[in-house]
N, CA, C and O of each residue as an XYZ file, in Angstrom:
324
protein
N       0.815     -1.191      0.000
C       0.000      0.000      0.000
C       0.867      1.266      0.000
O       0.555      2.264     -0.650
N       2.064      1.173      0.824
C       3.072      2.432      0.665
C       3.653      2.976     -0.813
O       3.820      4.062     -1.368
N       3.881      1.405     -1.137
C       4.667      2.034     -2.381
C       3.412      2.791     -3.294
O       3.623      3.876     -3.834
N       2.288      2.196     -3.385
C       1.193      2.456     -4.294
C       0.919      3.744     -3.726
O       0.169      4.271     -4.547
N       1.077      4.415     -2.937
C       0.745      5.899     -2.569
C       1.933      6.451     -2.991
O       1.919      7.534     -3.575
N       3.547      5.523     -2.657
C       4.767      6.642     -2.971
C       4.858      6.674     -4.725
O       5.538      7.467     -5.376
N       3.954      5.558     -5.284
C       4.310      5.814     -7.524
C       3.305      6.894     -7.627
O       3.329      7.794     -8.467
N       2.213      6.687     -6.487
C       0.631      7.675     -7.071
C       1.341      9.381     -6.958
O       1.208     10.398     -7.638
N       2.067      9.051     -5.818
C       2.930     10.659     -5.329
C       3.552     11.125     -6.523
O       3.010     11.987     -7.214
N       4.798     10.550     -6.852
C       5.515     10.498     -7.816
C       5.201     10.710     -9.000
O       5.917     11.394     -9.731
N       4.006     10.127     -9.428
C       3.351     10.012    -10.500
C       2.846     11.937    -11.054
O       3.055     12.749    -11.954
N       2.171     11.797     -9.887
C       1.396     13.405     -9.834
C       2.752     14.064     -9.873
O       3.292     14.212    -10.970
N       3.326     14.457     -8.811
C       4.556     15.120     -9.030
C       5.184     15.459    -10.597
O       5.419     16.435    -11.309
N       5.270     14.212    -10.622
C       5.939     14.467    -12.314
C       5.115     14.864    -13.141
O       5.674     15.427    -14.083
N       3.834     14.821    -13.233
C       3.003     15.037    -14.074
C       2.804     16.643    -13.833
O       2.649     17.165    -14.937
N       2.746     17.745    -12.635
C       2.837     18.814    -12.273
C       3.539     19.260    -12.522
O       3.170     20.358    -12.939
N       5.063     19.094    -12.595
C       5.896     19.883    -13.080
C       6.226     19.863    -14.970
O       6.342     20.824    -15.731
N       6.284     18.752    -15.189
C       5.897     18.428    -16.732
C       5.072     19.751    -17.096
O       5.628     20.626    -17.759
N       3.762     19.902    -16.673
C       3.205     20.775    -17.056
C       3.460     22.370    -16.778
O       3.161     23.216    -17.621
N       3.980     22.659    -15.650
C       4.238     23.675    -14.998
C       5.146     24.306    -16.103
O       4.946     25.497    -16.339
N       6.350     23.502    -16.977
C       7.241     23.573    -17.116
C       7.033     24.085    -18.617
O       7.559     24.972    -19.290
N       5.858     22.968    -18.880
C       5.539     23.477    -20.556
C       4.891     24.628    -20.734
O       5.012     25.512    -21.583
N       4.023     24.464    -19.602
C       3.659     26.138    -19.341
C       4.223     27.342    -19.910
O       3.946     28.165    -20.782
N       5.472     27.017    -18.737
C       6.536     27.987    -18.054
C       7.465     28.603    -19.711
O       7.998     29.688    -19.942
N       7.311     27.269    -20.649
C       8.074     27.646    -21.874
C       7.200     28.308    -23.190
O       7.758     28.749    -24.195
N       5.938     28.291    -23.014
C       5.296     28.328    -23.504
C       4.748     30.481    -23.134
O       4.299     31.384    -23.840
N       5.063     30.378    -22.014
C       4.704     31.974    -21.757
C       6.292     32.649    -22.193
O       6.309     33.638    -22.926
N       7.363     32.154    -21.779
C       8.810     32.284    -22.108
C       8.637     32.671    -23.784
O       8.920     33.831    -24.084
N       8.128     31.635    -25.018
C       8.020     32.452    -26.230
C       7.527     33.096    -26.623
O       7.818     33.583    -27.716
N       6.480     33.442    -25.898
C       4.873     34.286    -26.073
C       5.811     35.940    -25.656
O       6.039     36.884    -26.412
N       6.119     35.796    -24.428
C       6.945     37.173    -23.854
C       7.925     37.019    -25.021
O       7.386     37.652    -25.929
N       9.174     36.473    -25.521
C      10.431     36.805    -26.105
C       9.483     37.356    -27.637
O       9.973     38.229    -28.355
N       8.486     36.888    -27.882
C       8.121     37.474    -29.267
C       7.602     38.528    -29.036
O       7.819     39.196    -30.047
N       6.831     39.345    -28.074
C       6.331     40.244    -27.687
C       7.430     41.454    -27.660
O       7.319     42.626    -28.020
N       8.684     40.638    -27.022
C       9.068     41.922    -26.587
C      10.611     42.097    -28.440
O      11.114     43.185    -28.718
N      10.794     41.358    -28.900
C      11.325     41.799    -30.025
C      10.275     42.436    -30.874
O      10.538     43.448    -31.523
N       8.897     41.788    -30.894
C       8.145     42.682    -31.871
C       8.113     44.031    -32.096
O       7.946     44.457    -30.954
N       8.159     44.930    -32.778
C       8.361     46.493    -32.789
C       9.122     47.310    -32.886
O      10.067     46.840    -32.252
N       9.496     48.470    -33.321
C      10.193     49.177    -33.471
C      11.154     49.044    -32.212
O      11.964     48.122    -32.304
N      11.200     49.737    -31.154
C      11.965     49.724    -29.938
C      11.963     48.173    -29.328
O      11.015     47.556    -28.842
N      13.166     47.804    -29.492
C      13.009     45.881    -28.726
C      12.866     46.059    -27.084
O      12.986     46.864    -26.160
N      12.658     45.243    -27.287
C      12.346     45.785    -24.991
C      13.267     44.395    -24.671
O      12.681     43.384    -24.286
N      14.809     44.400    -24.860
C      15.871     43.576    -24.335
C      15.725     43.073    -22.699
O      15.974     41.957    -22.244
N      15.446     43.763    -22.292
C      15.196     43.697    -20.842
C      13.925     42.499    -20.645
O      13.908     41.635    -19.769
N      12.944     42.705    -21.655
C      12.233     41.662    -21.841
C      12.011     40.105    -22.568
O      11.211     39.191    -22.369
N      12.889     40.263    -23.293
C      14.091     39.308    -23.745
C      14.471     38.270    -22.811
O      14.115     37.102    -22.656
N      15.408     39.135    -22.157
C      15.909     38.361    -21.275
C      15.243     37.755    -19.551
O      15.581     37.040    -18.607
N      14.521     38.314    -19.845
C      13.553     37.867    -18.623
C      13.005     36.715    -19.420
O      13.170     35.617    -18.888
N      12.409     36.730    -20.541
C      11.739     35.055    -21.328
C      12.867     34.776    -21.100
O      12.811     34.242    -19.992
N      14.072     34.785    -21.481
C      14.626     33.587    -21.420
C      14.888     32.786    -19.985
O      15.081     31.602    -19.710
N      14.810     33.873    -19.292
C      14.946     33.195    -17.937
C      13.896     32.145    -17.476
O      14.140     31.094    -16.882
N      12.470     32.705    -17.926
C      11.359     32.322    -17.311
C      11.372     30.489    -18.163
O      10.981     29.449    -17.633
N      11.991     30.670    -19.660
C      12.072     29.612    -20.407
C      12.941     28.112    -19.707
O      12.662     26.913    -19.691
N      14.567     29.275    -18.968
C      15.046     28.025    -18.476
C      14.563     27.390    -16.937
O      14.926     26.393    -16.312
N      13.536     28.506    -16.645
C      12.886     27.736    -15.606
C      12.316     26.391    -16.224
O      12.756     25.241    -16.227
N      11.208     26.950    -16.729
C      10.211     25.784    -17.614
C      10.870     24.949    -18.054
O      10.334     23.849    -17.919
N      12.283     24.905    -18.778
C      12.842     23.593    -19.186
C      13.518     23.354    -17.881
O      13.974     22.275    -18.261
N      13.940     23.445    -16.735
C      14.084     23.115    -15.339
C      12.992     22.006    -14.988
O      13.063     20.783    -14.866
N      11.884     22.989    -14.867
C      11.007     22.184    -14.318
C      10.160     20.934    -15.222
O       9.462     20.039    -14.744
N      10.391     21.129    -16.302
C      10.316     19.890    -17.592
C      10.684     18.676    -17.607
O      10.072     17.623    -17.789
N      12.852     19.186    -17.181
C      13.512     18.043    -16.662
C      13.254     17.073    -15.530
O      13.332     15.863    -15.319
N      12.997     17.900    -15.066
C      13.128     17.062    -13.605
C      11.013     16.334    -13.721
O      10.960     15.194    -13.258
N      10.327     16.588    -13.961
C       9.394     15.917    -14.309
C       9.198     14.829    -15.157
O       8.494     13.868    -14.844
N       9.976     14.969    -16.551
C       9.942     13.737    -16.905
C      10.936     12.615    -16.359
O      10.807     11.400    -16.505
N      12.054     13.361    -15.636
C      13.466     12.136    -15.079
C      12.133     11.386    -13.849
O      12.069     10.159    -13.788
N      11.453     11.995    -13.224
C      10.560     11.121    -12.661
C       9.314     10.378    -13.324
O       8.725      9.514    -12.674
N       8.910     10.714    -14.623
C       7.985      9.540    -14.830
C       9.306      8.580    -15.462
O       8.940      7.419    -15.280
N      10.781      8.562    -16.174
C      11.461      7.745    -16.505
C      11.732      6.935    -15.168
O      11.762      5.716    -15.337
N      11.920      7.349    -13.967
C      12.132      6.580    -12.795
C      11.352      5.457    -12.463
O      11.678      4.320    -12.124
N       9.756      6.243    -12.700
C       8.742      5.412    -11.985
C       8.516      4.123    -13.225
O       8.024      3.029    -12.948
N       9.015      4.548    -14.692
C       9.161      3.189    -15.896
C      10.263      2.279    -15.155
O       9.899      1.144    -14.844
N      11.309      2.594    -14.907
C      12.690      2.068    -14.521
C      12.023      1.244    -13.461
O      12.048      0.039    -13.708
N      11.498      1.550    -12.466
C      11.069      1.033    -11.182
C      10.304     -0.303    -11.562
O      10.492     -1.274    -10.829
N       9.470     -0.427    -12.633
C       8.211     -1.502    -12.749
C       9.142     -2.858    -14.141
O       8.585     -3.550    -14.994
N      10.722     -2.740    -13.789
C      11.424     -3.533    -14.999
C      12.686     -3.258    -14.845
O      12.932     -2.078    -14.595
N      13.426     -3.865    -14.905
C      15.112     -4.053    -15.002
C      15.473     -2.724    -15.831
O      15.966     -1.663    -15.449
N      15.180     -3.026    -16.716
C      15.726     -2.068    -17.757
C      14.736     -1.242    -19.079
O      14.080     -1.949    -19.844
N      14.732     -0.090    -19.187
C      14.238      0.017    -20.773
C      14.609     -0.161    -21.776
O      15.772      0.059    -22.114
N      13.285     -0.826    -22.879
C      13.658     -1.372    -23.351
C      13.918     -0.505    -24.891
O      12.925      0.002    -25.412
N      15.111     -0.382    -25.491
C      15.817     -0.399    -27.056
C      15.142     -0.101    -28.113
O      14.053     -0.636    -28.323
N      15.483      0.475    -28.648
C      14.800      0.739    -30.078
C      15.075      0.003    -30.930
O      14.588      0.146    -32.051
């Protein structure tokens, strides 16, 4: 019963940040196109997407390294292409 609450944990977890993350990259290009669009570039805004972007791919990583964990966990190994 523990473990089945600690994959259900895990599970969600990864699935929250996964999203958080695509989110997170998804407002990251929305802002970087916004702020090159136009005469005057707003650099300052630039670089804030990109920041907000390597959050989102932060929080991307580490979401899917946990649903690859919780595959790893239910089998020796994955399997090959």
């Amino acid at each position: 019963m523990l473990n089945w609450v600690l994959n259900s944990g895990n599970w969600g977890i990864g699935l929250l940040l996964a999203a958080v993350g695509i989110g997170l990259i998804g407002v990251a290009l929305i802002d970087i196109f916004k702020s090159v669009k136009g005469d005057p570039k707003n650099w300052p805004g630039v670089i804030i997407g990109l920041l907000i972007g390597l959050f989102g791919g932060f929080f991307l990583i580490v979401g899917a390294t946990g649903f690859i964990n919780i595959f790893k966990s239910k089998s020796n190994e994955i399997p090959r292409a």
